[in-house]
N, C-alpha and C positions, 0 to 999 in steps of 0.2 A: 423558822418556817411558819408561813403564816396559818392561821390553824388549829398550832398546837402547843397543847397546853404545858406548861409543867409548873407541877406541883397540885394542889388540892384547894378546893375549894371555890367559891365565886369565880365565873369566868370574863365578867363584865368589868372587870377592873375599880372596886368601887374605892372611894378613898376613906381615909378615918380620918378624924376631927382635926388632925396636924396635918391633913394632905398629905400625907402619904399613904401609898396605895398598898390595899392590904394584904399583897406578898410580901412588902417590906415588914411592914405590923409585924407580920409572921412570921421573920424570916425564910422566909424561902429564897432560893439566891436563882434569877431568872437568869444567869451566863447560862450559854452552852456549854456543855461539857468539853473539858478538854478533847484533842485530839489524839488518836493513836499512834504512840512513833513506831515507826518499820524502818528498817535497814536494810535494804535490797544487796544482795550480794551474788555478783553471776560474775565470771572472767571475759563475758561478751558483754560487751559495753552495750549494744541495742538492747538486749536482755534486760538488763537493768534497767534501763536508762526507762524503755518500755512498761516494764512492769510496776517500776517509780508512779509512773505519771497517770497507768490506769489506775493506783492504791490512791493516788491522790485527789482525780474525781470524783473519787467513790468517798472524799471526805477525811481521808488518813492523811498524815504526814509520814511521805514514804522520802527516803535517801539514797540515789543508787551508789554502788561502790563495785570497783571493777579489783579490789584488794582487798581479801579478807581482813587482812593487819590494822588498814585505813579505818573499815567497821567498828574494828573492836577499838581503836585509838580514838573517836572520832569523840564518847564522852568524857576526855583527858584533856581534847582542848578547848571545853569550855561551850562549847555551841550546841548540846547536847546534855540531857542528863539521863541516867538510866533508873 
């Protein structure tokens, strides 16, 4: 987001004598934070399906499931971790 800051210290981006900028210097690690995972789980498919994709603008990683079993299986096959 443009704006804003993370971590501490000078905002202006200065470098140190090897070029590199002094978050690196400092370790600070500029990623965004990981995303949050949700597992939407409703027996109506709009339900979920719905409720997925408002958790998802809102910046979460949501998954709808119209099967509880699917949910709970879903970090067994790999594309998920809990």
């Amino acid at each position: 987001m443009p704006g804003v800051r993370h971590g501490f210290g000078p905002s202006h981006g200065s470098l140190s004598k090897d070029g590199r900028s002094d978050q690196a210097v400092r370790g600070i690690d500029m990623e965004a934070p990981p995303k949050h995972r949700i597992f939407v789980v409703d027996n109506e498919h709009m339900i979920a399906w719905s409720l997925a994709e408002i958790l998802n603008n809102r910046g979460f990683d949501a998954t709808p499931f119209t099967k509880p079993m699917e949910a709970l299986n879903a970090p067994a096959r790999g594309k998920w971790t809990c």
